[in-house]
N, C-alpha and C positions, 0 to 999 in steps of 0.2 A: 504493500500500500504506500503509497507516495506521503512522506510524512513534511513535516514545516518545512526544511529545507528545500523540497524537489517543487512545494509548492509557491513560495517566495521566489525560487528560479524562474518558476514558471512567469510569473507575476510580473519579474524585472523583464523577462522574455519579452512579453507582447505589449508590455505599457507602455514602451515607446512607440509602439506602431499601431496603438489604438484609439488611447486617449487624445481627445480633442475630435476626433473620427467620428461621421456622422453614420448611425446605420441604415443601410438603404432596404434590407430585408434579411428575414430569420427565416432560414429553411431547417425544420424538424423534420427528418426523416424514421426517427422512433420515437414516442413519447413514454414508454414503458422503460422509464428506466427506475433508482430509486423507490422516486414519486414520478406521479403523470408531469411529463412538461404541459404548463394549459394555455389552452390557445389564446390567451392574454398576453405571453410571452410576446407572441410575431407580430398581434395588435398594437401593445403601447408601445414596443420598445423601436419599430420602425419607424424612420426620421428622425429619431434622440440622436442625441451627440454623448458619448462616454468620457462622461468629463475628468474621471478618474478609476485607476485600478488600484481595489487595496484587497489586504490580505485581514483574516481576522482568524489564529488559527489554523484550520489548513482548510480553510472558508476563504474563497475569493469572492471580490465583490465589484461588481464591472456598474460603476454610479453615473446614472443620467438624470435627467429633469424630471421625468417623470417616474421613475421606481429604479430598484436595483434588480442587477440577474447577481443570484446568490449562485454558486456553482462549488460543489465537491467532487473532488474526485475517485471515490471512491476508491476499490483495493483494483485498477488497472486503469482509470482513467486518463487520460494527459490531452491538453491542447495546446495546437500548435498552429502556425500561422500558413498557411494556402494560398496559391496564385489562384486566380479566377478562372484558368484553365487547367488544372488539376483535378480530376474525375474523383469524385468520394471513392472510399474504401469500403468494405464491409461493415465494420464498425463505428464509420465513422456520423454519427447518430444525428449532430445541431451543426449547420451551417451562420455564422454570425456575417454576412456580408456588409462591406463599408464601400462608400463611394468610391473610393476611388483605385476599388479592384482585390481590395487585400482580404482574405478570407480569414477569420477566427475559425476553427473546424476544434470538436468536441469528439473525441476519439475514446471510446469505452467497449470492450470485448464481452468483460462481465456484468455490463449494465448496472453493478451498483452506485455508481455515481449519481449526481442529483444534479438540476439546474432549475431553479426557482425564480419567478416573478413576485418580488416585493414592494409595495404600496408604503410608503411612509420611513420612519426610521429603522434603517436594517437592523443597528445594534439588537434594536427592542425584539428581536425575532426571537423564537423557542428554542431554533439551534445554535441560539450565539448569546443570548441574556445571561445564562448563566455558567457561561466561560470565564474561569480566572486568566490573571495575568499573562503579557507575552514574554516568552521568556529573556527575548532579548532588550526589553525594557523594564525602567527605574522601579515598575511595580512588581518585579520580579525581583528580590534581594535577600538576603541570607537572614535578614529581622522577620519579613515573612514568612519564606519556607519553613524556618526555626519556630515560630508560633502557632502555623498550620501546622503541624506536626504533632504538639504537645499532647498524649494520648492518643495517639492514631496507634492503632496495631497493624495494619495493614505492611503487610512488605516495601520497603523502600522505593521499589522497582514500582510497583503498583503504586502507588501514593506519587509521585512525580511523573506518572503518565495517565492519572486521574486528570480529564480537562480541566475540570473544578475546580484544581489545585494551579494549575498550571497548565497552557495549554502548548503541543504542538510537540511536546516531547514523546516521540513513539518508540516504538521496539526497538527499531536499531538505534537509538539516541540516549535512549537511558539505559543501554547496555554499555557501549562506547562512555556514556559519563561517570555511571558506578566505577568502572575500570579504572578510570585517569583518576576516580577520589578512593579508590582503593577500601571502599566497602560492599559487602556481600552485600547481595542483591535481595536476599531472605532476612536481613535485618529490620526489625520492627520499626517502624519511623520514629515512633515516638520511644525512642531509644536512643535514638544517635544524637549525641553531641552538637552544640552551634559551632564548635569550630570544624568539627567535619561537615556539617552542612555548609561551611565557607568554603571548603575545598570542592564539593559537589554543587554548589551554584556557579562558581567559577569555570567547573568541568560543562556543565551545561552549556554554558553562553560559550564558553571558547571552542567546543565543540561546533554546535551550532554555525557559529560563523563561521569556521574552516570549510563547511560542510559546503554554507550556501557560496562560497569563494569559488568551491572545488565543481558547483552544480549539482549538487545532489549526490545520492549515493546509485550506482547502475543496478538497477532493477530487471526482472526482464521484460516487465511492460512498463518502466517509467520513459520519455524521452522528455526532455525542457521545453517551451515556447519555441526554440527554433530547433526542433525535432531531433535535438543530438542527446545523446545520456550524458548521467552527471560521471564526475570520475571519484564521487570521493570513495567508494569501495577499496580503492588502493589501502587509502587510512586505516581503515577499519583494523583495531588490534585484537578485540573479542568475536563479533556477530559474525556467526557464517564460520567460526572456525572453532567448534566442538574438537574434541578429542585431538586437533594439534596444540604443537607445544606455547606457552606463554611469551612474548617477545621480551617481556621483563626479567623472568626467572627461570621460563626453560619446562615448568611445569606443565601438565599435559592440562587444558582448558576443559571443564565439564560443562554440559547440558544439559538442563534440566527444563521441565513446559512450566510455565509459570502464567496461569492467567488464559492459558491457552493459546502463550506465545513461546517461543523458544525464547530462554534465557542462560545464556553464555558465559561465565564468571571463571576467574583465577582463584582454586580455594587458596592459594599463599598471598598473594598477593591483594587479594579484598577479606577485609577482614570483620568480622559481625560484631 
């Protein structure tokens, strides 16, 4: 699933070649996706001008005059930018046409991605109201996480990839961040320490940015706005690499399902 970084890539991808762009028409060629695309979509949003792309989460929010297109991407989703003479694909589901030739196309295999027509304040929306902090912003800091935490039993792992708490940090990012702050991933949250929670808000944010630097991490159905993959998979010192050895200490890496994700951990090196 395309997590903050692949979607922030995506974000920087097409905002320069959209915003300010007037849309000339919305061609849906599946509306089953998530939720129904509704035909309000092709109604208001043709003639709007996309005044801005932002990101809220791994919620993109494409802002005109008249409402917003809320769009997730689901665990295969990715859009990328089209000439006006490039023939759709099989999956490629919502065409976003702009005057002057350049296509937005919404590419999803597994259909669970979402594209939503929103009337009024997006914030105030059901899938975005009650998101905590981002994490590469001032409301994301180690006095917080340190006080959300106090009595959480929840696994550390799970607790910083709780939206609620914080949003945007997925599987392979708060595998990659326990790592770098060298606690097990099965530690109760409300157990650790505020000075290990300063090395693990700083593992996050620095993470994070290398990530969105690098494009993302290569998935096999991620690609960026301008349809290349990300490269940070190189980085990656835990996820994806069960049973070989630790790059720190040489130890053989365990994998455990946690949450009913794979999670990846150094027993010597994270410590509970």
């Amino acid at each position: 699933m395309p997590e903050l970084p692949e979607v922030e890539t995506t974000r920087r991808g097409i905002a320069p070649h959209i915003e300010q762009m007037t849309v000339c028409s919305v061609l849906v060629r599946q509306r089953q996706l998530r939720w129904p695309v509704t035909a309000e979509l092709e109604k208001e949003l043709t003639a709007q001008t996309i005044m801005q792309v932002q990101r809220r989460g791994k919620y993109l929010l494409l802002l005109s005059g008249a409402g917003t297109v809320l769009i997730h991407l689901g665990m295969s989703g990715s859009l990328r930018l089209a000439g006006r003479q490039e023939p759709p694909g099989r999956h490629d589901h919502v065409d976003f046409v702009f005057s002057k030739g350049q296509i937005l196309r919404f590419h999803d295999p597994r259909k669970f991605g979402c594209i939503l027509w929103l009337r009024g304040e997006p914030l105030l929306h059901p899938l975005l109201a009650g998101l905590g902090p981002e994490p590469l912003e001032e409301g994301f800091s180690v006095d917080y996480l340190f006080e959300h935490s106090r009595k959480r039993s929840a696994p550390v792992k799970s607790f910083i990839m709780d939206s609620h708490v914080v949003v945007g940090v997925g599987n392979i990012y708060a595998n990659e961040a326990l790592f770098a702050a060298g606690i097990h991933p099965l530690t109760k949250a409300g157990r650790i320490s505020r000075r290990r929670y300063e090395r693990l808000v700083s593992a996050i944010k620095t993470i994070l940015v290398q990530a969105i630097r690098q494009g993302g991490t290569t998935l096999r159905d991620f690609v960026g706005g301008d349809g290349k993959p990300g490269y940070f998979k190189q980085s990656l010192a835990v996820y994806g690499r069960g049973g070989q050895a630790c790059s720190a200490c040489g130890s053989v890496l365990r994998e455990i399902r946690l949450g009913q994700r794979a999670t990846v951990y150094c027993g010597r090196c994270q410590r509970p």
